[in-house]
ZAMIBA-854162 format. One record per atom (N, C-alpha, C): residue number from 1; atom name; x, y, z. Coordinates in Angstrom, 3 decimals, always signed. Layout:
N
<lumtor=NUM; drenlum=CA; x=X; y=Y; z=Z>
...
***
This chain:
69
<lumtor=1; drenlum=N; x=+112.475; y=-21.103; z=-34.958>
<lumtor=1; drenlum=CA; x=+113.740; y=-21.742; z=-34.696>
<lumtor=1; drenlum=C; x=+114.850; y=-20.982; z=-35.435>
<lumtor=2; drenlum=N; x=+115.904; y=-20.691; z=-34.775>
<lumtor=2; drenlum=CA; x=+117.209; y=-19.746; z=-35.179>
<lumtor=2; drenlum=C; x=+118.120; y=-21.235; z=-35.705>
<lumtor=3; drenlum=N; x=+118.574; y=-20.417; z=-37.292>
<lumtor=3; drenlum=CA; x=+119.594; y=-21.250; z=-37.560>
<lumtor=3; drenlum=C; x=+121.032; y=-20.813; z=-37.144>
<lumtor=4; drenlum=N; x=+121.627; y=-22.111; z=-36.805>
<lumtor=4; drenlum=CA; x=+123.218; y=-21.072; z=-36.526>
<lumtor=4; drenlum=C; x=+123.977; y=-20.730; z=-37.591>
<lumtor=5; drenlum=N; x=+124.463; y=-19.810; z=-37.527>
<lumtor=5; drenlum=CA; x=+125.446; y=-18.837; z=-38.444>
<lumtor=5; drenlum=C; x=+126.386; y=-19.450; z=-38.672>
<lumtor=6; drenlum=N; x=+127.128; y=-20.021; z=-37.566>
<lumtor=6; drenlum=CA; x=+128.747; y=-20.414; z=-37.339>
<lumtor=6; drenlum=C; x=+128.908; y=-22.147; z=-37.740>
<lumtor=7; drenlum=N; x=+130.069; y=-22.539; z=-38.190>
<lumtor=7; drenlum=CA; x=+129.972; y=-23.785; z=-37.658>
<lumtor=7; drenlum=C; x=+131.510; y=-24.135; z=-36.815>
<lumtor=8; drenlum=N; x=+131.169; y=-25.432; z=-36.410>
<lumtor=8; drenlum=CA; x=+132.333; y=-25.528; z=-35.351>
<lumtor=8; drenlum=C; x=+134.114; y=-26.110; z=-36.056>
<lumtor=9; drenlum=N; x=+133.630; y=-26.575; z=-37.502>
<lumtor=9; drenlum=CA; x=+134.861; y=-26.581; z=-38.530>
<lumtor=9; drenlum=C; x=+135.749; y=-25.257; z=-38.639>
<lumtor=10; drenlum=N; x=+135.525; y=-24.351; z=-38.212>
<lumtor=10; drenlum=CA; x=+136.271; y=-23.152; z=-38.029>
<lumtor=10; drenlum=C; x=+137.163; y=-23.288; z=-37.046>
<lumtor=11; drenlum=N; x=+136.455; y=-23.398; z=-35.997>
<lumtor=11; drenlum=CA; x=+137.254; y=-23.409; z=-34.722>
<lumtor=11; drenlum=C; x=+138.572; y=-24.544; z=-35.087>
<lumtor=12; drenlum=N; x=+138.014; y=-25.679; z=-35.130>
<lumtor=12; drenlum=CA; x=+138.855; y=-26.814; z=-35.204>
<lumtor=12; drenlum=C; x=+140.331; y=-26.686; z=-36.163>
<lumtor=13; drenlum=N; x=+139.499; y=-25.578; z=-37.372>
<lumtor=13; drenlum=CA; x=+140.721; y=-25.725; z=-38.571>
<lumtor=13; drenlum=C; x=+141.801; y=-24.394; z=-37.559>
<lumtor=14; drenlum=N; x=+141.547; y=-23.660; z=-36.619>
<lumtor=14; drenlum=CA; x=+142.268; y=-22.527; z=-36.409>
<lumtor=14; drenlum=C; x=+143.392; y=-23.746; z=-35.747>
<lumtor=15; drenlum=N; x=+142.613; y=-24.492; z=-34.537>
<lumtor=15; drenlum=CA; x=+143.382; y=-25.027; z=-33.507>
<lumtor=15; drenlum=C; x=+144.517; y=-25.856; z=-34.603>
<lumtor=16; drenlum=N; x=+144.275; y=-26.472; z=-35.468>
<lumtor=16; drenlum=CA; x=+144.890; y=-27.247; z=-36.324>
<lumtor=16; drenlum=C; x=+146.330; y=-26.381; z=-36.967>
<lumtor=17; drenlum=N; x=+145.852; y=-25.050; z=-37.106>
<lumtor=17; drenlum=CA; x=+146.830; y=-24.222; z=-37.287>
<lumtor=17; drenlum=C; x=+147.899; y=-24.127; z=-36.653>
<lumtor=18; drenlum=N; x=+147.215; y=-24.140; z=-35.180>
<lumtor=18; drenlum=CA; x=+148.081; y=-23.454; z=-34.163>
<lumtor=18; drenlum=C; x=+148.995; y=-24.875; z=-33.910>
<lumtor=19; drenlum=N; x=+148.665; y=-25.438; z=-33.533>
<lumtor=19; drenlum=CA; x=+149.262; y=-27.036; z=-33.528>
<lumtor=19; drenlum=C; x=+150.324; y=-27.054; z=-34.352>
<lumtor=20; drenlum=N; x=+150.038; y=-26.790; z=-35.888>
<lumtor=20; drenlum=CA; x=+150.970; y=-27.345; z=-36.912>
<lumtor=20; drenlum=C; x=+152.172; y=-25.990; z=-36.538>
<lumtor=21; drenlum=N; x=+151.555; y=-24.612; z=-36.434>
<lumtor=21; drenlum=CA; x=+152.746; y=-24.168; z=-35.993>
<lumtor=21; drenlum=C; x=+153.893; y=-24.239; z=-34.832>
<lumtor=22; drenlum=N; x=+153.369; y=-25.169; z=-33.631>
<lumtor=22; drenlum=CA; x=+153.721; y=-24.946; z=-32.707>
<lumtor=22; drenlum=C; x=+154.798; y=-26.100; z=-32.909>
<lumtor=23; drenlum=N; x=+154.430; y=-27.312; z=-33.543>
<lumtor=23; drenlum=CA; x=+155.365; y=-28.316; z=-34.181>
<lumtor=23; drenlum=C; x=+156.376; y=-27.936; z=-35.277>
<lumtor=24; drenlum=N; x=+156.072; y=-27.053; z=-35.808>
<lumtor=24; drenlum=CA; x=+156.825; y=-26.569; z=-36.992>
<lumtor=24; drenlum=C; x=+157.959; y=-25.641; z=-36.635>
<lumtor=25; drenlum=N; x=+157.526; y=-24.617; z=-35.175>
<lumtor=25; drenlum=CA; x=+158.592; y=-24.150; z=-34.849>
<lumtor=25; drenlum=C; x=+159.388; y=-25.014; z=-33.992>
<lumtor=26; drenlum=N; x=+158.965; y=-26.055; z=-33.272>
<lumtor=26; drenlum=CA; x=+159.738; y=-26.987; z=-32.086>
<lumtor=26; drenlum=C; x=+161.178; y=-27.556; z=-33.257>
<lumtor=27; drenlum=N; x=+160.011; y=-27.699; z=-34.511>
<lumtor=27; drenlum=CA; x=+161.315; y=-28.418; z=-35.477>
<lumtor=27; drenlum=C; x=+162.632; y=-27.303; z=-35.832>
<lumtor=28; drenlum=N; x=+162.060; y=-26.646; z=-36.427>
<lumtor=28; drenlum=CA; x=+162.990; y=-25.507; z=-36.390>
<lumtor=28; drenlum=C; x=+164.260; y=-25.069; z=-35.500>
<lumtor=29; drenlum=N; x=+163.770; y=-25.062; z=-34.252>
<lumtor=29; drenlum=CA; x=+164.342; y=-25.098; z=-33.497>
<lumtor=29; drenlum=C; x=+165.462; y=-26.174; z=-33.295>
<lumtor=30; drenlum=N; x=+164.817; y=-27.461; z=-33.312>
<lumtor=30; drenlum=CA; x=+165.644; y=-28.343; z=-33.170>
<lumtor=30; drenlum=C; x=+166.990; y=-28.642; z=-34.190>
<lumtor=31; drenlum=N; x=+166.236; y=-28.219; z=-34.937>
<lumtor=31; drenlum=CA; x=+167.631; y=-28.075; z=-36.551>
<lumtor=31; drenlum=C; x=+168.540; y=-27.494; z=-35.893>
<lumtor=32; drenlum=N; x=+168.091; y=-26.372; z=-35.468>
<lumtor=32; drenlum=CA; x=+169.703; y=-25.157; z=-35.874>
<lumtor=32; drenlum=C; x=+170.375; y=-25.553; z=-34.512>
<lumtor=33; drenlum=N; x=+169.833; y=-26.265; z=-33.186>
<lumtor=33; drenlum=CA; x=+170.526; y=-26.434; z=-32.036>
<lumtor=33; drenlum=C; x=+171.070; y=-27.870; z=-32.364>
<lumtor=34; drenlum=N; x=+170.576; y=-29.015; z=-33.094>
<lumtor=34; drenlum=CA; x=+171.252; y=-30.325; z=-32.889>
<lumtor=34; drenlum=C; x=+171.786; y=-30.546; z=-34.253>
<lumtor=35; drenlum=N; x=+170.959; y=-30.347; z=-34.803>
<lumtor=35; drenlum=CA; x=+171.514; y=-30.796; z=-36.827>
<lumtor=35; drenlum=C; x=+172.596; y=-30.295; z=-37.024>
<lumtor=36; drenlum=N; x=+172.322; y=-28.620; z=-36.983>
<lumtor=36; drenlum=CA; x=+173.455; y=-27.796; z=-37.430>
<lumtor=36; drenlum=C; x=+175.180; y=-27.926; z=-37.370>
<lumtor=37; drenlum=N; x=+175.245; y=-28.616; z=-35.913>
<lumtor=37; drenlum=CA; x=+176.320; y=-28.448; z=-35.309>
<lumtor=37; drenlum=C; x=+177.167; y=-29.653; z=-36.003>
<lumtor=38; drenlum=N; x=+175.761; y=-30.960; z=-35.431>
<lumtor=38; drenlum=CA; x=+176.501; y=-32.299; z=-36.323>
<lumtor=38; drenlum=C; x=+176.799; y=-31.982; z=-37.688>
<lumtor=39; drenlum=N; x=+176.402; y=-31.285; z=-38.423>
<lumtor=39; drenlum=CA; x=+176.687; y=-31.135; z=-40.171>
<lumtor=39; drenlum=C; x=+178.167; y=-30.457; z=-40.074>
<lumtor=40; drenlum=N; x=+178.034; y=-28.893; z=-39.182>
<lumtor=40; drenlum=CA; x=+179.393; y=-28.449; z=-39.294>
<lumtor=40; drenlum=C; x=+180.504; y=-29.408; z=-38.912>
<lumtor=41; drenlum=N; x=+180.153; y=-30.390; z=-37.957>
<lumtor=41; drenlum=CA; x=+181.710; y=-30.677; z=-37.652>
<lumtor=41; drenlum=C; x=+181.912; y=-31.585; z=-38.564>
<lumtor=42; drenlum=N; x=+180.826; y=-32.705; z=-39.153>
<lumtor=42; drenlum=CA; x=+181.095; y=-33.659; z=-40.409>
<lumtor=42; drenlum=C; x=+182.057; y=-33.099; z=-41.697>
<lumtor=43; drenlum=N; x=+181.352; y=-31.721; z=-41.999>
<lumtor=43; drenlum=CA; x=+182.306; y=-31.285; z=-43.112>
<lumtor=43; drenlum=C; x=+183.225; y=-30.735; z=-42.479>
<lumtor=44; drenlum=N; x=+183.981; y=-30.092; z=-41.066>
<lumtor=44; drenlum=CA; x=+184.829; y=-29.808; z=-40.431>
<lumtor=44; drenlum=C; x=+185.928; y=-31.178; z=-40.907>
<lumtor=45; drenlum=N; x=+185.448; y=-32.141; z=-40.551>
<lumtor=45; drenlum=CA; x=+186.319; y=-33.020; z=-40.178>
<lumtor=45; drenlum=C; x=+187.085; y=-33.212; z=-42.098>
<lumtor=46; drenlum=N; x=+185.685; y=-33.124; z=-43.064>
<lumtor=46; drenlum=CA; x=+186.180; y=-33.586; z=-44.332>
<lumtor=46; drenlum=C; x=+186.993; y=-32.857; z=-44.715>
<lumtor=47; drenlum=N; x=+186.873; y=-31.618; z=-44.087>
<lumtor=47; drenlum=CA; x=+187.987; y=-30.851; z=-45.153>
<lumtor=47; drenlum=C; x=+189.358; y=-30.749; z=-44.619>
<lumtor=48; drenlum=N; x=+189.044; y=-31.579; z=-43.119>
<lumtor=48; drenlum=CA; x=+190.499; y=-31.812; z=-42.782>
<lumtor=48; drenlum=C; x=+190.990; y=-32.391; z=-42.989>
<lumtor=49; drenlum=N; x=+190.468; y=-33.493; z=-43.706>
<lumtor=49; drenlum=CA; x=+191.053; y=-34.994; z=-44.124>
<lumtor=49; drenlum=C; x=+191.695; y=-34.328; z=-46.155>
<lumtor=50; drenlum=N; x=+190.775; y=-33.850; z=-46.216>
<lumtor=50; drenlum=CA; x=+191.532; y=-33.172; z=-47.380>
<lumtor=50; drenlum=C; x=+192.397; y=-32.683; z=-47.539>
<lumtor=51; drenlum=N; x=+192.479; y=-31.646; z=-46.445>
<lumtor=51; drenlum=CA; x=+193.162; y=-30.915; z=-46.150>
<lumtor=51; drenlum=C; x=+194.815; y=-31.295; z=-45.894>
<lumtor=52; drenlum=N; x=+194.455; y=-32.521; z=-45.570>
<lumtor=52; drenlum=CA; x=+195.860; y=-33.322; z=-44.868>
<lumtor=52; drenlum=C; x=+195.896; y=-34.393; z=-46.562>
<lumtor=53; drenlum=N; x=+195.321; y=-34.720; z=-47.163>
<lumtor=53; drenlum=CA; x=+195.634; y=-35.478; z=-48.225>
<lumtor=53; drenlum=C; x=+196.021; y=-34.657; z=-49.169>
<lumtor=54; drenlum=N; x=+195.864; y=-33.194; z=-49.496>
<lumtor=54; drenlum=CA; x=+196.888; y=-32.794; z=-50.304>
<lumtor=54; drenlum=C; x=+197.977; y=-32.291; z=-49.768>
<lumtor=55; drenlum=N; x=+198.273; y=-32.294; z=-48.443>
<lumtor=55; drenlum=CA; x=+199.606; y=-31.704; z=-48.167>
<lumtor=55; drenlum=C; x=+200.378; y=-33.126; z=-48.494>
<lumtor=56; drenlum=N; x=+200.001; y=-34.221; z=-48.142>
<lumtor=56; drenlum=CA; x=+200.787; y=-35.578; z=-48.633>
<lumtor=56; drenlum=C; x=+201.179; y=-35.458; z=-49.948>
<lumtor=57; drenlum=N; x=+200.511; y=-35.034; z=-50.866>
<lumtor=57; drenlum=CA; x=+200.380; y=-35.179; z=-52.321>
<lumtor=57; drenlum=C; x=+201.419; y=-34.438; z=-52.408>
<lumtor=58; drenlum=N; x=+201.368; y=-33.238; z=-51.654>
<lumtor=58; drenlum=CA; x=+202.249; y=-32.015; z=-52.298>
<lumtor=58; drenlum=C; x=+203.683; y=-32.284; z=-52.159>
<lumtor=59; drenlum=N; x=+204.221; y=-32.713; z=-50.593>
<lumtor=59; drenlum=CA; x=+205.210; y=-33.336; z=-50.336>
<lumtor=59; drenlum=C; x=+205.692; y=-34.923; z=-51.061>
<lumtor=60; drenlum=N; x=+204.564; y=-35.540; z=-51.473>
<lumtor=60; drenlum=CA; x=+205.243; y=-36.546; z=-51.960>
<lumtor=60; drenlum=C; x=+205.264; y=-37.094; z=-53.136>
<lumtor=61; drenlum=N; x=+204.249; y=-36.569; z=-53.868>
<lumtor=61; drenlum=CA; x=+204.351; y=-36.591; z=-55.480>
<lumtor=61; drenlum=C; x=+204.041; y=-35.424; z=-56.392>
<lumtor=62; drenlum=N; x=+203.331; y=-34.489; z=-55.502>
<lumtor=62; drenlum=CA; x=+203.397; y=-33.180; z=-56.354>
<lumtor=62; drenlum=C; x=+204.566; y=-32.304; z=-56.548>
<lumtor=63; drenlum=N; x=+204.814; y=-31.568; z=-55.528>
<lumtor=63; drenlum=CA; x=+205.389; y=-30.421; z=-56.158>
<lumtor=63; drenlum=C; x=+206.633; y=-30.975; z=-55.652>
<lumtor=64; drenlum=N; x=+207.305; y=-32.067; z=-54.731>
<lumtor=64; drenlum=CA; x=+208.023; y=-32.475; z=-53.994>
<lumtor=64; drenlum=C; x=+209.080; y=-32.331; z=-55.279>
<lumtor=65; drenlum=N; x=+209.553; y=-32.414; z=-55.814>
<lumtor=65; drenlum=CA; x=+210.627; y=-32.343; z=-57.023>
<lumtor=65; drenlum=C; x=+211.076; y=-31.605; z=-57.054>
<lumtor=66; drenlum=N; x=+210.953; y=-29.998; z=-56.802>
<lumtor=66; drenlum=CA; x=+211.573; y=-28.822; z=-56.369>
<lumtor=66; drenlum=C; x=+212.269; y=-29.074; z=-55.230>
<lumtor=67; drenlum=N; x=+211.975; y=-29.363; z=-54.362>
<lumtor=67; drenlum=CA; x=+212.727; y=-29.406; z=-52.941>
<lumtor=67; drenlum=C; x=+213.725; y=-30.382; z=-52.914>
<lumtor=68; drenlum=N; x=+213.941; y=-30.942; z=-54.557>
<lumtor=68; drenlum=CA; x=+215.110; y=-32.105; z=-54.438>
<lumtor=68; drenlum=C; x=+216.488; y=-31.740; z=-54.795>
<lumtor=69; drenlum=N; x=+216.108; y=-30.573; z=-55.622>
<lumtor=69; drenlum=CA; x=+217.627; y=-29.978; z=-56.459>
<lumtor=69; drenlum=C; x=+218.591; y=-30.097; z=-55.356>
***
């Protein structure tokens, strides 16, 4: 009687591989096409809101005192 050499835990751990990569790149993917965009425009938007709260500041209690002489 021949013992077998191989066992079938090999096979299984490759497929397991391939799987986890094939999910791992789907994710990947999905980041940089849906995440990405929502993040840029979130901080898009913050730094416009900043952006617009120090020009208020500047005109109306910062530097606004020069422009009164």
């Amino acid at each position: 009687m021949m013992k077998k050499l191989g066992r079938k835990s090999g096979q299984s751990t490759v497929e397991y591989v391939i799987v986890f990569t094939a999910i791992a790149t789907a994710l990947i993917i999905a980041a940089t096409q849906i995440i990405r965009p929502a993040v840029n425009s979130t901080y898009s938007q913050a730094g416009s809101s900043i952006n617009q709260a120090g020009n208020y500041f500047g005109r109306t209690a910062g530097m606004g005192w020069i422009n009164r002489r």
